[in-house]
C-alpha positions as CSV (number, residue, x, y, z in Angstrom):
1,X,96.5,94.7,118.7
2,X,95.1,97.6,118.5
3,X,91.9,97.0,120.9
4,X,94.6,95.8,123.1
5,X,96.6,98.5,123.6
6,X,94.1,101.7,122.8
7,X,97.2,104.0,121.5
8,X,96.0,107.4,121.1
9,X,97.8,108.8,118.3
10,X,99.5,106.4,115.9
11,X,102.0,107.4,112.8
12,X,100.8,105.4,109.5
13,X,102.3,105.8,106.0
14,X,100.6,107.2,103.4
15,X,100.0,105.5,101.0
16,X,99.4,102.2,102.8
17,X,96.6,99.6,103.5
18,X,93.6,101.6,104.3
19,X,92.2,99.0,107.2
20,X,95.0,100.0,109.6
21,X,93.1,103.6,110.2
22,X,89.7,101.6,110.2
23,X,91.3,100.0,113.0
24,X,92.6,103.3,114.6
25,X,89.7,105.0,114.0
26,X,87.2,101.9,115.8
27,X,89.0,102.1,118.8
28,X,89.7,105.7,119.3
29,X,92.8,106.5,118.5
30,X,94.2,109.5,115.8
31,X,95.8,108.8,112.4
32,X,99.4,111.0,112.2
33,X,100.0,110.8,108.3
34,X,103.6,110.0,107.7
35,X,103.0,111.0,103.5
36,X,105.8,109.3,101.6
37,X,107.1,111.0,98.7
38,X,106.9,110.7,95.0
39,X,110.1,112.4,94.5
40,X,111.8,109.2,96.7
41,X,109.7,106.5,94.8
42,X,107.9,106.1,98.1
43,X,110.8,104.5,100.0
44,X,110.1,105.4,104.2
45,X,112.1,108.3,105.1
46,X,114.2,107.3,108.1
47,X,115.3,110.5,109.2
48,X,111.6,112.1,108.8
49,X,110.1,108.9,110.6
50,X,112.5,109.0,113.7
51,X,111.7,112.7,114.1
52,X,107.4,111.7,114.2
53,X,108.2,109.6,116.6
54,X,108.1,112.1,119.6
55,X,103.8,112.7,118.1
56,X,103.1,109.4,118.6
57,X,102.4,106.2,121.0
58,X,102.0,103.6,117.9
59,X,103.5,102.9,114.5
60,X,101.9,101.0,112.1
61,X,104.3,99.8,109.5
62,X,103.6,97.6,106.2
63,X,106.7,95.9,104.4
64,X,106.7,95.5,101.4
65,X,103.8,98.4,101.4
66,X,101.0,97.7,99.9
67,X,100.1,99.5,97.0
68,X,103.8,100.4,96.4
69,X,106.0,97.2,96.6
70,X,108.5,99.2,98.5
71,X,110.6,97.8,101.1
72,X,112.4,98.8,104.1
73,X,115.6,97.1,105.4
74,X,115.9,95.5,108.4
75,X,118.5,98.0,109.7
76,X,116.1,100.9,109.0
77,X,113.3,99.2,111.2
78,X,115.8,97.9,113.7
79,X,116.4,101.5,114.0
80,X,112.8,102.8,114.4
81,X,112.5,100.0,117.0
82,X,115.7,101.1,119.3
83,X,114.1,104.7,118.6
84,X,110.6,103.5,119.7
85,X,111.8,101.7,122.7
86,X,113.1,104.8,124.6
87,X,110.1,106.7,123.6
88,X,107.4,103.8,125.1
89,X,106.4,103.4,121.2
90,X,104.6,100.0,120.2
91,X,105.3,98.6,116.2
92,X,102.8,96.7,114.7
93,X,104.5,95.4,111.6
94,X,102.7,94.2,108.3
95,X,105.2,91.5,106.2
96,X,101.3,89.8,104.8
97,X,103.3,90.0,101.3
98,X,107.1,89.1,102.7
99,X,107.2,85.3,101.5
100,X,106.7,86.7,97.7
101,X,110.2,88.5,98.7
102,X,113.5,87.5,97.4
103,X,116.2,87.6,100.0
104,X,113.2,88.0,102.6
105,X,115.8,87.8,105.5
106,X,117.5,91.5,104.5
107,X,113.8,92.6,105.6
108,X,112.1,90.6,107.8
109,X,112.0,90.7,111.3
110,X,110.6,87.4,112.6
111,X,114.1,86.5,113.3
112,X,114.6,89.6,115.6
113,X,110.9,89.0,117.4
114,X,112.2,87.3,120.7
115,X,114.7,90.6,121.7
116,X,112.1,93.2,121.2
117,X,108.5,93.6,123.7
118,X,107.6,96.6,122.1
119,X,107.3,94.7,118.1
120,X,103.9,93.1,117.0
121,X,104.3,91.1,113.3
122,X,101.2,90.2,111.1
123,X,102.0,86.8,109.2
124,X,99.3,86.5,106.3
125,X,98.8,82.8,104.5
126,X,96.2,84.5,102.5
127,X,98.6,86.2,99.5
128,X,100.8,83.6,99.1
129,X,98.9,80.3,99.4
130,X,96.2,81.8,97.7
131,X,93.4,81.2,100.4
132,X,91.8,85.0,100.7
133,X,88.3,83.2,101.5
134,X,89.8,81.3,104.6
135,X,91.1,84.9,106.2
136,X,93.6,82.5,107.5
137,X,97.3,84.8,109.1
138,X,99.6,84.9,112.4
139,X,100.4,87.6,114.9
140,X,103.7,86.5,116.5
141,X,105.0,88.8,119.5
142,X,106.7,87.7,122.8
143,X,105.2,85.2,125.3
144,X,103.5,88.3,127.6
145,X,101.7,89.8,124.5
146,X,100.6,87.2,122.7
147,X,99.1,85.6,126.2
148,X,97.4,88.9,126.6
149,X,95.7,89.1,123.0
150,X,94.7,85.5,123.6
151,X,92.7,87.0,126.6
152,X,90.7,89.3,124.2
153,X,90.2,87.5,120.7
154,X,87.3,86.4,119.5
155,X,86.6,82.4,120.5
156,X,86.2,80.6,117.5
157,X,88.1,83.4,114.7
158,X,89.9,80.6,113.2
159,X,87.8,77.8,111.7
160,X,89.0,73.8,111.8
161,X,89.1,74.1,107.9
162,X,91.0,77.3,107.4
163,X,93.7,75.5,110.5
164,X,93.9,72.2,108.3
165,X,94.5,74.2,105.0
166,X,96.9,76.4,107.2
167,X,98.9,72.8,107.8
168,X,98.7,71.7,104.9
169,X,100.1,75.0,103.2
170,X,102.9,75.3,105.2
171,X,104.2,71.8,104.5
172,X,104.0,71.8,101.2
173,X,107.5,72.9,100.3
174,X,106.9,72.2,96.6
175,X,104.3,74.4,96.1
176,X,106.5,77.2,98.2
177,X,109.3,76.7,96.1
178,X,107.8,76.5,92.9
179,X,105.4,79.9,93.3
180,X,108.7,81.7,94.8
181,X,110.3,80.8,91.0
182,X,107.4,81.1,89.2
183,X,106.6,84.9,90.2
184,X,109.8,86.0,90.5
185,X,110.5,84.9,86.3
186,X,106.6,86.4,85.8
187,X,107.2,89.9,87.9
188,X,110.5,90.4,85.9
189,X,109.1,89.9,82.4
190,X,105.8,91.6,83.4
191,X,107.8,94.6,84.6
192,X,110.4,94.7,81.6
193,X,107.3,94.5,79.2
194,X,105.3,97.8,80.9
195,X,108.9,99.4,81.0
196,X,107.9,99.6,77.3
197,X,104.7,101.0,77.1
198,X,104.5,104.6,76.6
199,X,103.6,107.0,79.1
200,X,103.5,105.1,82.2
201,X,106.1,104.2,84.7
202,X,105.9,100.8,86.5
203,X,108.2,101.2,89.8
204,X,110.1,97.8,89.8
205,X,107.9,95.1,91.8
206,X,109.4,92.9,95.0
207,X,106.0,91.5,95.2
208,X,103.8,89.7,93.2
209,X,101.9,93.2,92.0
210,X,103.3,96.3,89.9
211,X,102.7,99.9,91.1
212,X,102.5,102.2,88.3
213,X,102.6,105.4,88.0
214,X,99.7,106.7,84.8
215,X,100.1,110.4,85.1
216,X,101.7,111.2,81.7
217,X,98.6,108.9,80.0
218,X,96.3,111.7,79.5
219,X,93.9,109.8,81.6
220,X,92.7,109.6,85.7
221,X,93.7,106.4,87.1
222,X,89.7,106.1,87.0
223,X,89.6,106.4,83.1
224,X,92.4,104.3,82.5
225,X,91.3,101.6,84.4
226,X,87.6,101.5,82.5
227,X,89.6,101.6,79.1
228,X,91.5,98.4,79.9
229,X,88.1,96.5,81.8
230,X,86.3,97.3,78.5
231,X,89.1,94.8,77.3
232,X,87.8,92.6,79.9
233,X,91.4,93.3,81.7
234,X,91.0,94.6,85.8
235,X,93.2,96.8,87.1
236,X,93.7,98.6,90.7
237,X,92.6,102.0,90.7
238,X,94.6,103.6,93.4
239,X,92.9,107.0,94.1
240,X,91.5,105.2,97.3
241,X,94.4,105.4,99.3
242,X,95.9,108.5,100.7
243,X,98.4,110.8,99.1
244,X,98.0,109.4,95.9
245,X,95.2,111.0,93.9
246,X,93.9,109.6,91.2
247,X,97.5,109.1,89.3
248,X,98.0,105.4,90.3
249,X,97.1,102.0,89.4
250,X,98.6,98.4,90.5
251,X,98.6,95.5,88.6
252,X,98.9,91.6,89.5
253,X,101.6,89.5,88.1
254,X,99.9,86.0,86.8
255,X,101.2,83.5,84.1
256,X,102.7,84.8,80.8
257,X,99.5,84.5,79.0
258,X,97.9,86.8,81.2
259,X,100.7,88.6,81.7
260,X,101.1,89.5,77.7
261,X,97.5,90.4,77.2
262,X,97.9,92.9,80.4
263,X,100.4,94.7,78.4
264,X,98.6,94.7,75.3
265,X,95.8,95.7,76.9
266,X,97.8,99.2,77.9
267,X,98.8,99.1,74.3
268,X,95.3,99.8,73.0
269,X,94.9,101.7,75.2
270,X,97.2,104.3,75.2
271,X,96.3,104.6,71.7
């Protein structure tokens, strides 16, 4: 999308996946940082977002953000759209993590993608059919744009296996079902159980990973994150994406199992 259109200055969150400025960057465009906020557990700021707008031809959203979990209502990102329309603004949203949401239609927009020319979506398999390897996701847009990407893509970027797995995935509503209980039981008792160990603050997950804060540890997210791995336990050290220093780590949510020795694994060490 961002070949396509060649947007010279485009407003990104901070913190947020680091690839969208790659992709900025590549095709010679400028990053505006829009640097979310501790103090407002990193939720967007409407009001601030609306007023960037006028800097900008672009904005590259990611909901639920990744590292944070945080998620902005449809309303909110109805409003950015209305706001971007009269300014000739494109939005390139990110929902790669949505099907892990619950109540997914408060937030997603896929159901809003026919009214709007200006709105890009990026629909990721990868996550939540657990298929990383196959690089296997969707951009849905109106009938004009999508013909016009088709123009420009690479010729063969989707492999016949990574298609049939893509099939298959989607029509397996057991397996959809099932992981959608399964992590939202396993996110709830991992987040209860870090609630408990001293000195960090996990912000409540919507996702299948927990954003914590480690700052009253003692430690750098670097330290804390070799303590646990000499536990054979790995983390995510955040001090790679902007505005977050090196006071940040996420975790995955996996089975109980896994999910108790992560816990304990803090537990040592924090001692």
């Amino acid at each position: 999308m961002v070949k396509l259109l060649k947007p010279k200055k485009v407003l990104i969150p901070a913190p947020t996946f680091c690839e969208y400025e790659i992709a900025v960057n590549t095709n010679g465009g400028q990053v505006v940082d829009l640097n979310l906020s501790r103090t407002e557990n990193f939720n967007l700021n409407l009001d601030n977002t609306i007023k960037m707008l006028d800097e900008v031809d672009m904005v590259i959203l990611c909901n639920p953000n990744n590292p944070t979990g945080q998620l902005i209502k449809k309303e909110n990102l109805l409003t950015i759209l209305r706001e971007s329309k009269k300014r000739g603004i494109f939005i390139l949203l990110d929902e790669a993590f949505m099907d892990f949401v619950e109540g997914s239609e408060e937030y997603s927009l896929l159901s809003e993608l026919r009214k709007w020319d200006n709105l890009f979506i990026l629909y990721s398999l990868t996550k939540f059919f657990a298929i990383p390897g196959l690089r296997l996701g969707a951009g849905l847009a109106n009938e004009e744009l999508v013909n016009k990407l088709n123009f420009i893509k690479d010729p063969w970027n989707v492999n016949c296996f990574a298609q049939l797995a893509g099939i298959v995935s989607l029509q397996d509503k057991k397996y959809i079902k099932d992981s959608k209980t399964f992590i939202l039981k396993e996110k709830d008792f991992l987040y209860n159980e870090l609630k408990k160990v001293n000195n960090i603050y996990p912000y409540k997950p919507s996702v299948n990973y927990i954003f914590i804060d480690v700052s009253k540890t003692g430690y750098s997210s670097k330290q804390l994150q070799q303590k646990i791995a000499a536990q054979g336990i790995l983390v995510r050290d955040c001090s790679s994406y902007k505005n977050l220093g090196d006071q940040f780590i996420r975790v995955a949510v996996k089975g109980r199992e896994q999910n108790i020795k992560l816990v304990e694994g803090f537990k040592k060490a924090m001692k």
